[in-house]
Each structure stands twice: as structure tokens, then as C-alpha cells.
Backbone as numpy.savetxt, mean C-alpha at the origin, in Angstrom:
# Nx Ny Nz CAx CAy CAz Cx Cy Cz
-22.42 0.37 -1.36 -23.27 1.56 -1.36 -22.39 2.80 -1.36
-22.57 3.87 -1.98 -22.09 4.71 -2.46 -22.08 5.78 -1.18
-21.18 6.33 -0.63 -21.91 7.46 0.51 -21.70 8.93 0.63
-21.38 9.10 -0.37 -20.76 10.10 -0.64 -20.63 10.54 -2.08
-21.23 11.99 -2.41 -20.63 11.99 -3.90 -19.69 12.26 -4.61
-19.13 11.61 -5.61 -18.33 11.92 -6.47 -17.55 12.83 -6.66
-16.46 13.30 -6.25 -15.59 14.41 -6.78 -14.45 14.39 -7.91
-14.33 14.93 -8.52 -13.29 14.65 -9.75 -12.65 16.01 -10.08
-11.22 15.74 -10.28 -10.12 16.41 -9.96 -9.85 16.41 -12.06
-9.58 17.20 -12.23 -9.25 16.95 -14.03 -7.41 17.21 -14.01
-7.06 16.41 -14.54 -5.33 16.78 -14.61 -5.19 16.91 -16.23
-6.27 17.23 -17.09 -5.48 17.66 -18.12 -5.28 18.90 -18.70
-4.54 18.83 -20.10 -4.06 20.57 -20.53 -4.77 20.46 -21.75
-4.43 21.46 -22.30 -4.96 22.12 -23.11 -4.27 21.12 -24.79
-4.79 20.46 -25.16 -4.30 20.34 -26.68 -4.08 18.33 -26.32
-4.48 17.81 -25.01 -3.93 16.78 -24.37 -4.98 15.71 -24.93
-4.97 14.29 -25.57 -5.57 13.57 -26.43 -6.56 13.29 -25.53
-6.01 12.54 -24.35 -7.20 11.95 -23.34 -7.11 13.02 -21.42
-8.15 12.60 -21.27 -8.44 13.64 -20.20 -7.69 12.41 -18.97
-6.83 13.00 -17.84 -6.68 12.34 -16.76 -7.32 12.87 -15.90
-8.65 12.46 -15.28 -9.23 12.39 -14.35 -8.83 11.62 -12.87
-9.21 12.25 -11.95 -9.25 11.50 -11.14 -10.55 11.62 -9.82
-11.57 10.84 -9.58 -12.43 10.52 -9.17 -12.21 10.27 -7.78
-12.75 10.78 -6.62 -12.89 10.65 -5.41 -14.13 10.17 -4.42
-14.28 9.50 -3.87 -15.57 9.17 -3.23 -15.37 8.48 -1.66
-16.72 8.00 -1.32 -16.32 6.67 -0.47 -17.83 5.94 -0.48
-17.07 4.71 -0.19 -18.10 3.39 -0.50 -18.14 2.90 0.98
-19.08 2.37 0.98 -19.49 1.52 2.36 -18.84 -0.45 2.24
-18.35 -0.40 2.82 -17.65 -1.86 2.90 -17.24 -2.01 4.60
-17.96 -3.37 4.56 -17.53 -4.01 6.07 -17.65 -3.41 7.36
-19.16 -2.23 7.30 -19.14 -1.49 8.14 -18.66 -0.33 8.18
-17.80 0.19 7.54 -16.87 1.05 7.67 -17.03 2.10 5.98
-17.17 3.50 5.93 -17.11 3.98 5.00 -15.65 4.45 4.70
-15.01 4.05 3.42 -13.70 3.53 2.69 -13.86 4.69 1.62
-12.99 5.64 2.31 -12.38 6.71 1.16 -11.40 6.26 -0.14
-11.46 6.50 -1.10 -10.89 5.74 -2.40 -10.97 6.90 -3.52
-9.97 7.00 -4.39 -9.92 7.65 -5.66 -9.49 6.50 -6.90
-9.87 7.31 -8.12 -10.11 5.97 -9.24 -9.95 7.21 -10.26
-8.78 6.16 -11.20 -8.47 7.06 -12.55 -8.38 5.90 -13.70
-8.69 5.94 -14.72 -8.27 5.45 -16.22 -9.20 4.72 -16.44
-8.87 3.97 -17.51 -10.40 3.06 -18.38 -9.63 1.89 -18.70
-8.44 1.45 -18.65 -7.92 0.45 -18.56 -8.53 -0.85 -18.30
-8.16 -2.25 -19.26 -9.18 -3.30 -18.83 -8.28 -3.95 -17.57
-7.55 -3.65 -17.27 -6.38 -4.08 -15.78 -6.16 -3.09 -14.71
-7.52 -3.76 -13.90 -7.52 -2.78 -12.43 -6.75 -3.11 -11.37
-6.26 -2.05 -11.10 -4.93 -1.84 -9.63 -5.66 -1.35 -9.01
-4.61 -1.86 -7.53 -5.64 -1.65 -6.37 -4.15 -0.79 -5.58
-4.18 0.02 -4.90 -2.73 0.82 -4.74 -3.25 0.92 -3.13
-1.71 -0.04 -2.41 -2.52 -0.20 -0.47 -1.02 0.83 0.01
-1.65 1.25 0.62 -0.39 2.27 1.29 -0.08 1.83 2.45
1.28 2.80 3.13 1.84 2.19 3.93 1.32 2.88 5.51
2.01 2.38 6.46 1.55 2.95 7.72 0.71 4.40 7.70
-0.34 4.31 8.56 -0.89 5.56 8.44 -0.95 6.54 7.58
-0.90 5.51 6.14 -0.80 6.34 4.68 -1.99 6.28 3.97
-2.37 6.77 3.23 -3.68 7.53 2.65 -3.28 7.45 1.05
-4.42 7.53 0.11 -4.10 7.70 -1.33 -3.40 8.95 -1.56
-3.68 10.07 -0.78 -2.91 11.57 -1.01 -1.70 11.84 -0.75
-1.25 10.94 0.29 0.19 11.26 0.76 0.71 10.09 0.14
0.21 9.19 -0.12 1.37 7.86 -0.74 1.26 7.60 -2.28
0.44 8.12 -2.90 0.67 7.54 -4.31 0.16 8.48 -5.67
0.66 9.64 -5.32 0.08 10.96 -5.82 1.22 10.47 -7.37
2.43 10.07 -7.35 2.59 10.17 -8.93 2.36 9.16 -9.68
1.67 7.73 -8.59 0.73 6.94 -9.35 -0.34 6.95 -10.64
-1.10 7.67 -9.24 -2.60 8.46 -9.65 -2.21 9.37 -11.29
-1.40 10.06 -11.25 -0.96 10.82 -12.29 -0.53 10.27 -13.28
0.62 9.28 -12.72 1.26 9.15 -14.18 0.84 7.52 -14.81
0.58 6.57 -13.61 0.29 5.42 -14.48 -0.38 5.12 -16.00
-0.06 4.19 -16.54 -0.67 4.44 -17.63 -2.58 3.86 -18.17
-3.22 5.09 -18.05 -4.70 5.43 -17.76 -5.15 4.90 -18.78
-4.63 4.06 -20.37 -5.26 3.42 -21.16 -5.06 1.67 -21.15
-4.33 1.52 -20.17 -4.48 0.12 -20.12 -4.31 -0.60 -18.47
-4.55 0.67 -17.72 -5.18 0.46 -16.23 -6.22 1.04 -15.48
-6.52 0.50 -14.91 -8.17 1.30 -13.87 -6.82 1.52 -12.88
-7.08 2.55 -12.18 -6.33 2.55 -11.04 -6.94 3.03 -9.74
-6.70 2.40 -9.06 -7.78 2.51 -7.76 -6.87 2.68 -6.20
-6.78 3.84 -6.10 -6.26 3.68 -4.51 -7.10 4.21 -3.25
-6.94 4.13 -2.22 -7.51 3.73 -0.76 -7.01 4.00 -0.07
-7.71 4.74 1.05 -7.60 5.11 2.64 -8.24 3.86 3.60
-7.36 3.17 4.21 -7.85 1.52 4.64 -8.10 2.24 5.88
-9.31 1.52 6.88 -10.13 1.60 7.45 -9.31 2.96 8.51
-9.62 3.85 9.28 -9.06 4.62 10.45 -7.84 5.35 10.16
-7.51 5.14 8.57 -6.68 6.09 7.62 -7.09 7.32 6.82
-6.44 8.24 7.26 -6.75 9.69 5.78 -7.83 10.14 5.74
-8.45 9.93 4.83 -10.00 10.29 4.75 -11.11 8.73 5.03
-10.56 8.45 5.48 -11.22 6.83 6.14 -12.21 6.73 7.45
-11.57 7.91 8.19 -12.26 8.26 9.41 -13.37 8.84 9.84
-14.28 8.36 10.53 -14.05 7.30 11.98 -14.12 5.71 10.31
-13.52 4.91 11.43 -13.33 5.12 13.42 -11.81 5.14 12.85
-11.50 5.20 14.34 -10.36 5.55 14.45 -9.69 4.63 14.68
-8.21 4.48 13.80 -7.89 3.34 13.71 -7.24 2.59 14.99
-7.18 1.23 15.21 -6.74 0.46 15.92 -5.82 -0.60 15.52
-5.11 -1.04 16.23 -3.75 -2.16 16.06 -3.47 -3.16 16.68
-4.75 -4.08 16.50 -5.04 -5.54 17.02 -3.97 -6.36 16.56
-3.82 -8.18 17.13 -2.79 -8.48 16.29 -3.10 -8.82 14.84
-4.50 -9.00 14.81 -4.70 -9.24 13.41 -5.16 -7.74 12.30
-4.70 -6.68 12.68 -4.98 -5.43 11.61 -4.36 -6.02 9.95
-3.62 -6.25 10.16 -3.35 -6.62 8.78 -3.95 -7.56 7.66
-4.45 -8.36 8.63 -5.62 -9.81 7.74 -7.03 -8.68 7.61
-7.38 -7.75 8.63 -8.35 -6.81 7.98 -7.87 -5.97 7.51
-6.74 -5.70 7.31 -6.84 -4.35 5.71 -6.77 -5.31 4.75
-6.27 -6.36 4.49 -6.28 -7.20 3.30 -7.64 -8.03 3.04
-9.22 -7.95 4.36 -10.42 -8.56 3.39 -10.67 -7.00 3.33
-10.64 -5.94 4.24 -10.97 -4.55 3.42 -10.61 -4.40 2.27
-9.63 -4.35 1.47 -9.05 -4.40 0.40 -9.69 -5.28 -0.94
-10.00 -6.37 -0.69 -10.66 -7.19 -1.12 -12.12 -6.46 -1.80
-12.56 -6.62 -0.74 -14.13 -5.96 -0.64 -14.33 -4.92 -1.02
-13.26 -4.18 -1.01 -13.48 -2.99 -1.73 -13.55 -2.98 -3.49
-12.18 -3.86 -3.86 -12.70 -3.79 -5.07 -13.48 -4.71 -5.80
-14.42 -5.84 -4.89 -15.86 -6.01 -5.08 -16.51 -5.15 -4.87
-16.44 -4.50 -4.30 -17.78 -3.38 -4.23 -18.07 -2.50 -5.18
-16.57 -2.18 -6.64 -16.23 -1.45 -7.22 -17.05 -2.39 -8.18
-17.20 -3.71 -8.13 -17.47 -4.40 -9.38 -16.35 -5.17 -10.46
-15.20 -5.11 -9.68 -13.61 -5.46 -10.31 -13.84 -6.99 -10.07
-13.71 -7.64 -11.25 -13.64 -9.42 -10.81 -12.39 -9.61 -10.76
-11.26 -9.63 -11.15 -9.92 -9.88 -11.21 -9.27 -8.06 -11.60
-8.32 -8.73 -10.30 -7.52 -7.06 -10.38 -6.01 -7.61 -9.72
-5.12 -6.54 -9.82 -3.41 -6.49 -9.26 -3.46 -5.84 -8.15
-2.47 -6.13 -7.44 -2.57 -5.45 -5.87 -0.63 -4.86 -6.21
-0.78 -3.72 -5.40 0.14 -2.99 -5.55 0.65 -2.11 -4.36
1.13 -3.19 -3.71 1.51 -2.09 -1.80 2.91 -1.90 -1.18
2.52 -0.74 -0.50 3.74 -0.03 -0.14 4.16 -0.57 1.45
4.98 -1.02 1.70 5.33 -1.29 2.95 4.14 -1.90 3.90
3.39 -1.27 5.00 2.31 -2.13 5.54 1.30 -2.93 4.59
1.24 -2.00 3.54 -0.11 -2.24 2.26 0.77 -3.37 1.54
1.97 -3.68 1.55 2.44 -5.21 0.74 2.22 -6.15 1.48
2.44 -5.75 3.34 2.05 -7.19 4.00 0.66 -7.57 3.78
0.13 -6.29 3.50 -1.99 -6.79 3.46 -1.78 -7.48 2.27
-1.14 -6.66 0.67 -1.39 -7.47 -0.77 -0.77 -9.13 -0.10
0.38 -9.31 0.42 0.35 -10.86 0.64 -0.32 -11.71 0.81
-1.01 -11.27 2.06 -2.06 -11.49 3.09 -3.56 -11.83 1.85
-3.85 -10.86 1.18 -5.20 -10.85 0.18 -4.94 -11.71 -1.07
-3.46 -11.73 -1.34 -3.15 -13.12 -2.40 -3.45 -13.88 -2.15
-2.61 -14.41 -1.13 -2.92 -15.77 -0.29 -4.23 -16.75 -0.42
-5.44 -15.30 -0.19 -6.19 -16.07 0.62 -7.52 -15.93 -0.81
-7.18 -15.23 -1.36 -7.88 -14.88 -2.86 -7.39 -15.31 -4.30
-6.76 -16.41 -4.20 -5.89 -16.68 -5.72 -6.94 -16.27 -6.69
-7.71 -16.95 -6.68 -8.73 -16.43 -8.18 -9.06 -15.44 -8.82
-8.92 -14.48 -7.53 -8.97 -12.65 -7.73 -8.14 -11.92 -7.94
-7.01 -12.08 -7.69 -5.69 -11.33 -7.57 -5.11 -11.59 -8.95
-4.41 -10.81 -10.17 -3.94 -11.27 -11.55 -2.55 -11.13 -10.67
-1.98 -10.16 -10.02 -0.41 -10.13 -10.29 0.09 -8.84 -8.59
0.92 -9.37 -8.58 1.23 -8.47 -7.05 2.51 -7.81 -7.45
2.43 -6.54 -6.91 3.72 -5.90 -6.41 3.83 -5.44 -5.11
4.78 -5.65 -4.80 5.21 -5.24 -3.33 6.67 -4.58 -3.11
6.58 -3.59 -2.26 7.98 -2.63 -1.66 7.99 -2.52 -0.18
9.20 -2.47 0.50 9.32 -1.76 1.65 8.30 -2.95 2.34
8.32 -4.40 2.30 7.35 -5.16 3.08 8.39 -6.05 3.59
7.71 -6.38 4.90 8.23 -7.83 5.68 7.52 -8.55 6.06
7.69 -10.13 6.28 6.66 -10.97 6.50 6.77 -11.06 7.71
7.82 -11.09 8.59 8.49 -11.10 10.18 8.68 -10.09 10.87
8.86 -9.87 11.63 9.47 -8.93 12.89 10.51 -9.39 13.27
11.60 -8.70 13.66 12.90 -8.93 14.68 12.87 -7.85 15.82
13.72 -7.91 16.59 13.90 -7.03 17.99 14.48 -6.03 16.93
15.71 -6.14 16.72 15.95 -5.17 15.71 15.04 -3.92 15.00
14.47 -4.58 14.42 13.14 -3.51 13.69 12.41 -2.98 14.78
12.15 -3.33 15.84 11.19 -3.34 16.75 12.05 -1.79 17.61
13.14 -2.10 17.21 14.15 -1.41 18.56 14.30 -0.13 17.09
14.40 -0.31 16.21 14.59 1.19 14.59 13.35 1.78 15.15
11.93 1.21 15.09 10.81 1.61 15.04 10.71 2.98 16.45
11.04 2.28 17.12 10.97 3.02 18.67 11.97 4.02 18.67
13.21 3.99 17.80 14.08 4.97 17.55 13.27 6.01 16.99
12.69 5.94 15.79 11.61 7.21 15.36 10.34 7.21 15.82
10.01 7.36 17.37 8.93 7.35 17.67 8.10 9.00 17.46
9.36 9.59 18.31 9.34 10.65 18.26 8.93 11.85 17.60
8.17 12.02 16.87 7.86 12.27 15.31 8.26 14.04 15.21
8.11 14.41 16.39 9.23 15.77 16.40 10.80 15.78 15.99
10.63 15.24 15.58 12.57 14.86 15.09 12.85 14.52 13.61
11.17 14.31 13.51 11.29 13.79 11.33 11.77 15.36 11.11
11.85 14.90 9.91 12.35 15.91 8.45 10.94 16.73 8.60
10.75 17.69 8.21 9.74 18.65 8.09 8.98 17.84 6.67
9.59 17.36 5.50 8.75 16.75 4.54 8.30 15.55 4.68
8.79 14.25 5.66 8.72 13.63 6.17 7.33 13.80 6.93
7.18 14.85 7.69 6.05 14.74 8.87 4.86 15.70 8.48
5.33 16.98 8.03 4.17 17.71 7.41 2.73 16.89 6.61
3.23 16.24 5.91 1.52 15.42 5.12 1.18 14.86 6.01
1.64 14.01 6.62 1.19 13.79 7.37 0.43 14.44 8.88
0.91 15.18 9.25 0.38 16.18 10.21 -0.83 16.86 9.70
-0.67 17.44 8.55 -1.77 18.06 7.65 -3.14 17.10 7.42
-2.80 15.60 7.12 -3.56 14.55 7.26 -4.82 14.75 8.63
-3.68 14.52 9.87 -4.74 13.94 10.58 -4.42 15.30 12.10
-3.81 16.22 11.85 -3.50 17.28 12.46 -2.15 16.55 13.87
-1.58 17.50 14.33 0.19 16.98 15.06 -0.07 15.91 15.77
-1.30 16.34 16.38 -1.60 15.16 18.20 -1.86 14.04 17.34
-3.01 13.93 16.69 -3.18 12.50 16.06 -2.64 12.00 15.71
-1.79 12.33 14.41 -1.05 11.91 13.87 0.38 11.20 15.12
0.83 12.00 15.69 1.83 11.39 16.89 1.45 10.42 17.78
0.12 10.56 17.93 -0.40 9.47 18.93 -0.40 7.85 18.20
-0.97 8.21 16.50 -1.50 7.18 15.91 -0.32 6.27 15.54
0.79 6.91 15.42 1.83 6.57 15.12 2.71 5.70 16.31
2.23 6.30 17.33 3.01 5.45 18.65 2.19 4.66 18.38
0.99 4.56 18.17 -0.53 3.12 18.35 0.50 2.03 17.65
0.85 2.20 16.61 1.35 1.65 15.58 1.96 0.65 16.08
3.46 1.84 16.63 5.01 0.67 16.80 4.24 0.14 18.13
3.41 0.02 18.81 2.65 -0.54 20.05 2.30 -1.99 19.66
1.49 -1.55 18.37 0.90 -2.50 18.19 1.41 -3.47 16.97
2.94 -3.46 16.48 3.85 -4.15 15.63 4.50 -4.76 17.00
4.73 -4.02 17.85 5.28 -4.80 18.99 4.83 -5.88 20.25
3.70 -5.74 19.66 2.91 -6.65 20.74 2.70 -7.71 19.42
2.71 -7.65 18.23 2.71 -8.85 17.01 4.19 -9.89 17.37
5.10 -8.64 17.91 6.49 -9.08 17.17 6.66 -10.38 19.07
5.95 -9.44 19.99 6.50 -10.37 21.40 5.26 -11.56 21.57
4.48 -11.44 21.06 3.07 -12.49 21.35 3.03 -13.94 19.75
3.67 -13.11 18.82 3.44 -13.89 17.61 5.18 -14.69 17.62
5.81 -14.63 18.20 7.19 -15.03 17.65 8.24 -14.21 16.80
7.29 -13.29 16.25 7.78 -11.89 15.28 7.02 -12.06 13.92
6.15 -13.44 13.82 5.26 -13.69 12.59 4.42 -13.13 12.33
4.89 -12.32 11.02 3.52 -11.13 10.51 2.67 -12.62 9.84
2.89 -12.88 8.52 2.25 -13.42 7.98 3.48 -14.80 6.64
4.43 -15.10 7.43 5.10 -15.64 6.55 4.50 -17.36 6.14
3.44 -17.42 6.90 2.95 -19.08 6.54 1.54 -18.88 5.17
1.88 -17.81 4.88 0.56 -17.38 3.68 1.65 -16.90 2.08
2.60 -17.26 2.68 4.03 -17.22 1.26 4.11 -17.68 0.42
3.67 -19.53 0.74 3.89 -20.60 0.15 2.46 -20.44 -1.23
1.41 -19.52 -0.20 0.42 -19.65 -0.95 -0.37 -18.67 -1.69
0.97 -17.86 -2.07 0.55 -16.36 -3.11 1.09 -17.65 -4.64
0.14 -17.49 -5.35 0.23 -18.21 -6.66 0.68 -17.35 -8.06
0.34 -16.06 -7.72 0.32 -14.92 -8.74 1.65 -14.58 -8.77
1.82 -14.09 -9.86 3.03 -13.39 -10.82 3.14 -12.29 -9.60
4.56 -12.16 -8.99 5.13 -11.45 -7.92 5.90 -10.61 -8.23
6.06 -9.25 -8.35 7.23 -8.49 -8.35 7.38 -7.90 -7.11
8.52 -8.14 -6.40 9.56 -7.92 -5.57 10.24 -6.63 -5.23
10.26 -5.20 -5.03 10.90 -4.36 -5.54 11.28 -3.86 -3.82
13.06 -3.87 -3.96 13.78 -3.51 -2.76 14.97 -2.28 -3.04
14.50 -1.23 -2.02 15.24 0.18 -2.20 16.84 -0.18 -1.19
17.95 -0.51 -1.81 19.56 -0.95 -1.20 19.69 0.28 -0.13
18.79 1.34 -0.18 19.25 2.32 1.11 18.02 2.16 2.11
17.12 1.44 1.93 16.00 1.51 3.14 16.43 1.26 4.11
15.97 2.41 5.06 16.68 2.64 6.34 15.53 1.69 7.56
14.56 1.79 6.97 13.24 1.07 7.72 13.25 -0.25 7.98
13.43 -0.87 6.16 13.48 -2.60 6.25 14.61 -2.96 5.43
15.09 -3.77 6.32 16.59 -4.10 5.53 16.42 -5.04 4.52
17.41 -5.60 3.78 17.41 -5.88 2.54 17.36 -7.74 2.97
17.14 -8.21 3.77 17.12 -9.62 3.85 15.44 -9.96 4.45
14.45 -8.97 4.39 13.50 -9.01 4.32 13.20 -9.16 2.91
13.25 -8.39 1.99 12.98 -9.04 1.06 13.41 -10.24 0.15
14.64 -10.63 0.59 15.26 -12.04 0.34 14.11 -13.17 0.47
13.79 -12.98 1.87 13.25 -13.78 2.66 11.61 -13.85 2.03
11.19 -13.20 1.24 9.78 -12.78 0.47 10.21 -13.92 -0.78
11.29 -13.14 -1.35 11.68 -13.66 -2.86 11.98 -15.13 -2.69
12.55 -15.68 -1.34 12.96 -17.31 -1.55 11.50 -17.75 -1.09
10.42 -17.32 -0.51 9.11 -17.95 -0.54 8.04 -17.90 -0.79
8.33 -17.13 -2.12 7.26 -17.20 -2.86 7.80 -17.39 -4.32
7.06 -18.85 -4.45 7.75 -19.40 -5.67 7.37 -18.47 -7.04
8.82 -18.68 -7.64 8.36 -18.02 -9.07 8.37 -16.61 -9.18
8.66 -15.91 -8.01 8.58 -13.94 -7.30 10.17 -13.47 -8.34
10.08 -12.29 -8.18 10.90 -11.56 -9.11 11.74 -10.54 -8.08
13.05 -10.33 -8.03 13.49 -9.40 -7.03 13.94 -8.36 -8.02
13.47 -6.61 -7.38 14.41 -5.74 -8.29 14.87 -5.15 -7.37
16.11 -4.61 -7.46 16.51 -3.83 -5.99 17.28 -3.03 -6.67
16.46 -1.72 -6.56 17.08 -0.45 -7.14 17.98 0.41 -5.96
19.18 -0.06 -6.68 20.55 1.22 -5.70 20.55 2.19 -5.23
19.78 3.06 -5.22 19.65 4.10 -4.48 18.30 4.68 -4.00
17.23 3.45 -3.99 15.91 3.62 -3.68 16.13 3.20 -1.61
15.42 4.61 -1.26 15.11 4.10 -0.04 13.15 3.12 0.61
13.02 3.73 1.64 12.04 3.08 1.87 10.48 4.07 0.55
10.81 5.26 0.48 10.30 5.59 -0.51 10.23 6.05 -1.91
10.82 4.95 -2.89 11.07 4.55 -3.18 10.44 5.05 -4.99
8.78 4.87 -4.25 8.21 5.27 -5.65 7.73 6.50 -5.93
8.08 7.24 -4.76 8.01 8.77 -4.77 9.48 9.24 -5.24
10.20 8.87 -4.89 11.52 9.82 -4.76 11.94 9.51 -6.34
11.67 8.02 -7.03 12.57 7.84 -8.29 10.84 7.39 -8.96
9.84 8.00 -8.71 8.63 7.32 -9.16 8.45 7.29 -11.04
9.42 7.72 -11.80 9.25 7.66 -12.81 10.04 6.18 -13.33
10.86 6.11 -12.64 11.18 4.63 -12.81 10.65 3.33 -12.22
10.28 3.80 -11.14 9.86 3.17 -10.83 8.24 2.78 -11.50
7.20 3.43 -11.94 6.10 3.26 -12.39 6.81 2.52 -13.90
7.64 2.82 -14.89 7.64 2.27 -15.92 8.10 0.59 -15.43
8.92 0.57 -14.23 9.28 -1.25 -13.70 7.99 -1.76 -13.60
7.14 -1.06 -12.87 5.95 -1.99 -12.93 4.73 -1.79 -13.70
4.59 -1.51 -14.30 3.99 -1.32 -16.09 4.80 -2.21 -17.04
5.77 -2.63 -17.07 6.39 -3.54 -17.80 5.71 -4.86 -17.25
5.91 -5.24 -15.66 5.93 -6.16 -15.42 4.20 -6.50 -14.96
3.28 -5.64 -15.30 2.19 -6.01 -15.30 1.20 -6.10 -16.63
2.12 -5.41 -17.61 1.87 -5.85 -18.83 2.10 -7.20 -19.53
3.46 -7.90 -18.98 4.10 -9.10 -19.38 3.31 -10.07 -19.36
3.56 -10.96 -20.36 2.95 -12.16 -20.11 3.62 -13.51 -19.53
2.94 -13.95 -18.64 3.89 -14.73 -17.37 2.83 -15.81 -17.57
């Protein structure tokens, strides 16, 4: 159900063949009304999951823009207590991640998408795992960045190093602040490493690595050699278990990866979701 109407943003110029639109709304799924924007006419719909306390506006703005709008639907999302997602306000059970990945799902049933690609950024790759897994029939092809299937003390002990969120980079913290205003945003963010840390001491450190064996879909892999967040044997550890997965690990990509080099990065995965596998 639709709850909201329609807003549409026009990104084109003057003399430009096809119009890039981009469409804003929110749909009712699973209880919860699910903020989402949608661009192109493409017969291959993407589903674009962002990362921690990330939103379609702050995480995938040269997506939305530049992907290519004649041979993709592109669809990204504010997952439940994210961005324009709110209420409610989000929470960090041990299982948040198995619900952003049937949110995710459901959402693009609700859109009317029978088979679509999942395409996530750091938390939003552990959900695309998580929604492969458990959806083979639905899912055509995954990409994933900046994801881990595990926890270590290590990560656990980085995470708590930037708790602080007075200490980010001003570009770093501003969208975000602007998002959900300073307090929230700082609070939601401690919720977070709270609640990765009560996964990492109650679960063994197991996000979701026993659902590996059983992503069936064409996998691309994509690891930034400077991510300061997740180190580079996290994604090893993706690529040796999930059969048939593809590793790219671009040299000077950090944890963000498809913002900072996003023109290369969007043509890597436009190749590899065009391919035939």
C-alpha cells in the first residue's frame, strides 16, 4: 500500500535524449512504512541496501544518478528506523539483520519485482547475503562491499574506537547529523556498536556465515585494500564460501568505496550484472 505520494526529482538538461528521474515515496511493508526512491525503465531491477544508519540520500546518491537507467530499474531504501524510514525507531536485536533482509525482500514484492539483484554496502551486504540465502529464486545476482559474515574482538574494539562521533571528519558526520539531527544520530550510532557487540559476545562473533554455503547467485565481491573499518580477510573469508563469488579489490578504495571512486566503481558492476554467467 502506497502511503505517501509520489515525489519526483528530474535530473535532466536541456537537449538530453532520456529524462533521469528519480521517484520518491513510501510503501507499507511488514508493518512498518519503508521510505524508497526508484529511477529507470530497465528490465533488471536493483535493489541498493545501505550501510549502518544509512539511508538512500546519504549512501547511494551517484548510484541513483549515474547507473545505467536503460537497462536497470533501480530501487534504493531507507530499511526500517533509517533516514526517512522513521518511526519507529530503530533497534539492534540479535537478529536486525535477518529483518532488514525479509524487509528488503518484501519490499521489492510490494514493488511488483519478481526477480531482481541485490546490491549492499557494508551492513546492507550482510542483509543481501542473508536475503540470497534464503530467496534463491528471487535474487538474479548479488553485489556486496565493506561486508562481514563474523565479528572479532578486534572489530568490536575499531568500532568502540569511533564511538565518539565528535571526532569524525566534518564530511563524515554532517549527512548524517543533518539525517537524523546530532543527539540521534550519536545515540543511534552507540545503539549500533551495542548491539554488533552483544551479536559478537552471545553469537560466538557469527553474523551470518552458515547462510554462505547457500547464496547460489552470481556473486560479486568488491574489497577497498585501504578499508579502515573491515579488513581485507573478511572478504577472503566471503569469496572462499561462496562458491563460484568473484573478488575485486580495488587499491585505493576505502570503506567508501562507491562514493569516493563511484565512477568506477558503477561501470565494475554494470559489467558484471550485465554478463552472462
Amino acid at each position: 500500500m502506497l502511503v505517501a505520494a509520489r515525489r519526483s526529482l528530474s535530473l535532466c538538461s536541456p537537449g538530453v535524449a532520456h529524462c533521469r528521474t528519480i521517484t520518491s515515496a513510501k510503501i507499507e511493508v511488514n508493518g512498518v512504512h519503508l521510505h524508497y526512491q526508484q529511477t529507470g525503465k530497465g528490465d533488471h531491477p536493483l535493489l541498493l541496501l545501505p550501510g549502518a544508519l544509512g539511508s538512500s540520500q546519504t549512501d547511494f546518491g551517484p548510484q541513483l544518478k549515474s547507473l545505467n537507467k536503460e537497462r536497470f530499474t533501480v530501487v534504493s531504501w531507507d530499511p526500517r528506523g533509517y533516514g526517512r524510514s522513521i518511526p519507529p525507531q530503530r533497534e539492534f536485536p540479535l537478529d536486525f539483520y535477518h529483518t532488514d533482509a525479509q524487509d528488503a525482500v518484501d519490499l521489492m514484492k510490494a514493488l511488483h519485482f519478481k526477480r531482481f539483484s541485490l546490491l549492499g554496502w557494508s551492513d546492507g551486504g550482510i542483509a543481501t547475503l542473508i536475503a540470497a540465502s534464503k530467496y534463491p529464486s528471487l535474487v538474479r545476482k548479488l553485489v556486496v562491499w565493506g561486508a562481514n559474515a563474523y565479528l572479532t574482538p578486534e572489530d568490536i574494539k575499531l568500532y568502540n574506537s569511533v564511538r565518539d562521533v565528535s571526532q569524525w571528519s566534518e564530511k563524515m558526520r554532517k549527512p548524517l547529523e543533518e539525517m537524523y539531527g546530532a543527539e540521534t544520530f550519536a545515540k543511534t550510532w552507540g545503539a549500533w556498536i551495542d548491539g554488533v557487540s552483544e551479536i559478537e559476545k552471545r553469537s560466538d562473533g557469527n553474523i551470518c556465515k552458515e547462510v554462505l554455503p547457500q547464496v547460489k547467485c552470481p556473486t560479486l565481491i568488491i574489497h577497498g585494500a585501504k578499508d579502515p573499518m573491515v579488513p581485507g580477510f573478511h572478504a577472503d573469508y566471503l569469496h572462499k564460501h561462496i562458491k563460484g563469488s568473484r573478488l575485486h579489490v580495488m587499491a585505493e578504495g576505502k570503506h567508501n568505496l562507491h562514493l569516493r571512486f563511484a565512477e568506477e566503481f558503477n561501470s565494475l558492476v554494470e559489467e558484471f550484472l550485465m554478463s552472462q554467467d
